[in-house]
N, C-alpha and C positions, 0 to 999 in steps of 0.2 A: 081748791079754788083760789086764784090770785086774788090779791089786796088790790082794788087798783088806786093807784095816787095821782093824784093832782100837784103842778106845780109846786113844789117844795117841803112837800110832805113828805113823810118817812115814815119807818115802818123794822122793827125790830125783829130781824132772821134766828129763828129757832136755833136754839142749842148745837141741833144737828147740822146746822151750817159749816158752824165752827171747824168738827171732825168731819167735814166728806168735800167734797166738790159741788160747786155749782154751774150751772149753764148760764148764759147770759146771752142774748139775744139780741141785737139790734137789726128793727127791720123797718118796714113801710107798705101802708098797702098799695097803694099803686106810685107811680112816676120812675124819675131816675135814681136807680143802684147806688148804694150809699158805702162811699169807703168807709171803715170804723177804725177807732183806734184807743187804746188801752194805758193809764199811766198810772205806776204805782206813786202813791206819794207821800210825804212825811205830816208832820202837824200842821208845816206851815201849807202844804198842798203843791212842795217842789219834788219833782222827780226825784226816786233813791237816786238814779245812776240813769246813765244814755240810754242802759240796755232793761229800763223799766218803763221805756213807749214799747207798747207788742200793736203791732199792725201788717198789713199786708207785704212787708219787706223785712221787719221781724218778728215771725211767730210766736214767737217764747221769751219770758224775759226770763233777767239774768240768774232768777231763782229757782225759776219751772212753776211757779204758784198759775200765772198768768198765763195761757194758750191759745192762740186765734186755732179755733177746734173748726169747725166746719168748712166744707172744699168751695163753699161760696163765700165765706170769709168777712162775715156778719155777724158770724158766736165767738165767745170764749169760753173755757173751761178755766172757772178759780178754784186752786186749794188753797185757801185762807190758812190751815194749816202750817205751809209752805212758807206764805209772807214773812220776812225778817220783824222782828222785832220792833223795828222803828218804822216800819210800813203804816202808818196809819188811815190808811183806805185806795182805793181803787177807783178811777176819774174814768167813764165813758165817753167818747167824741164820736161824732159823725160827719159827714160831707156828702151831698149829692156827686154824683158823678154824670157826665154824658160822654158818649163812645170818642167823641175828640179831645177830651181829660177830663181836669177836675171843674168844679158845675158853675151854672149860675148860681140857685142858690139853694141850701138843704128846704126852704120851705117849699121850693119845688115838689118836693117827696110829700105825696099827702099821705097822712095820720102815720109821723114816723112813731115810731113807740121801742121800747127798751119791757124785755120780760126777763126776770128773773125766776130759774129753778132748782130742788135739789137735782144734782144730779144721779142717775139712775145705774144701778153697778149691773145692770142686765138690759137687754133690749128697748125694754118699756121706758116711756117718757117717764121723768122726773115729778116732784110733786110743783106744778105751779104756787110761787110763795109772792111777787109783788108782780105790777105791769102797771105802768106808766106812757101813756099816748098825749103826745101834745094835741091839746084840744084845740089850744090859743092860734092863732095866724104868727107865722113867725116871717120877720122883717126880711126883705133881702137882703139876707148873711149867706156867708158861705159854708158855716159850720155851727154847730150846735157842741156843749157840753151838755150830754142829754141827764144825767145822773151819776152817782156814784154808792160804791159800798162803802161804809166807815166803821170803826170801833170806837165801840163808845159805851163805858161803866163793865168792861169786863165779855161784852156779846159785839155782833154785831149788826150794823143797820142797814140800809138801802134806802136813799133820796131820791127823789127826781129835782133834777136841777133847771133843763129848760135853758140855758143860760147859752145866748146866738153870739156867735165871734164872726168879724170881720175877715178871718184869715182861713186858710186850712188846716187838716190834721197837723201837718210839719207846724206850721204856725204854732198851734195849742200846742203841741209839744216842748218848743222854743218860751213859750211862755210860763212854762211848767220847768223850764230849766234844762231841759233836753237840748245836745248842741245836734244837730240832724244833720247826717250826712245824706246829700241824694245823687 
């Protein structure tokens, strides 16, 4: 059974995190489709490199830890394993989308939420380990920092962060240090 968190609460991932893969989830129950996007970051929470945003234009970051895993393009698959040494956590972003681009606003999206899994080396779903739904009314923004994974005393964590940006994915990216090419 999942942990669930509330705003800015965290929640320390089993051992087994450490060695295997996790699934990560970003969805919403209903409204408009939510692009996602992934950055790896150091202590001070600046991108490693350009090629540590993974989103819908790139899959994989530069190390393979990071994977936009499902064909709707909402998950990832982490191997923390993988992460460089100076990686010190993994930053979630979302945006609403409507079919003529990017949204009005992600609080369009009601009850976006972010689930975290292990992942599963056969068929069966993974063990549910946190899940995070903003509860709150969130401002007309355009983008959410919905959570992140960190390290911290040797394991690692899982936050929710909750935190509404003015800008899009490229945006949060940009501010994370990422130069975007589109």
């Amino acid at each position: 059974m999942a942990f669930h968190l509330h705003r800015g609460g965290s929640v320390p991932l089993p051992p087994a995190a450490g060695e295997g893969r996790l699934a990560v989830r970003l969805g919403r129950r209903r409204g408009p489709d939510l692009a996602v996007g992934a950055l790896v970051v150091d202590e001070q929470g600046r991108a490693l490199s350009d090629r540590s945003f993974v989103h819908a234009g790139r899959r994989e970051s530069a190390d393979g830890a990071v994977r936009l895993a499902d064909p709707d393009g909402t998950g990832f698959t982490i191997d923390l394993a993988l992460l460089p040494a100076e990686a010190a956590g993994v930053r979630f972003a979302a945006t609403a989308q409507v079919p003529s681009g990017p949204c009005r606003s992600v609080g369009d999206a009601q009850g976006p939420y972010v689930q975290v899994s292990l992942e599963s080396d056969d068929e069966s779903d993974g063990e549910d380990l946190a899940r995070y739904e903003l509860e709150e009314d969130l401002p007309a923004r355009s983008s959410v920092v919905i959570a992140e994974l960190y390290r911290r005393a040797g394991g690692w964590r899982f936050r929710a962060l909750g935190q509404d940006c003015t800008t899009d994915l490229h945006g949060i990216a940009h501010r994370h240090g990422v130069t975007v090419r589109t």
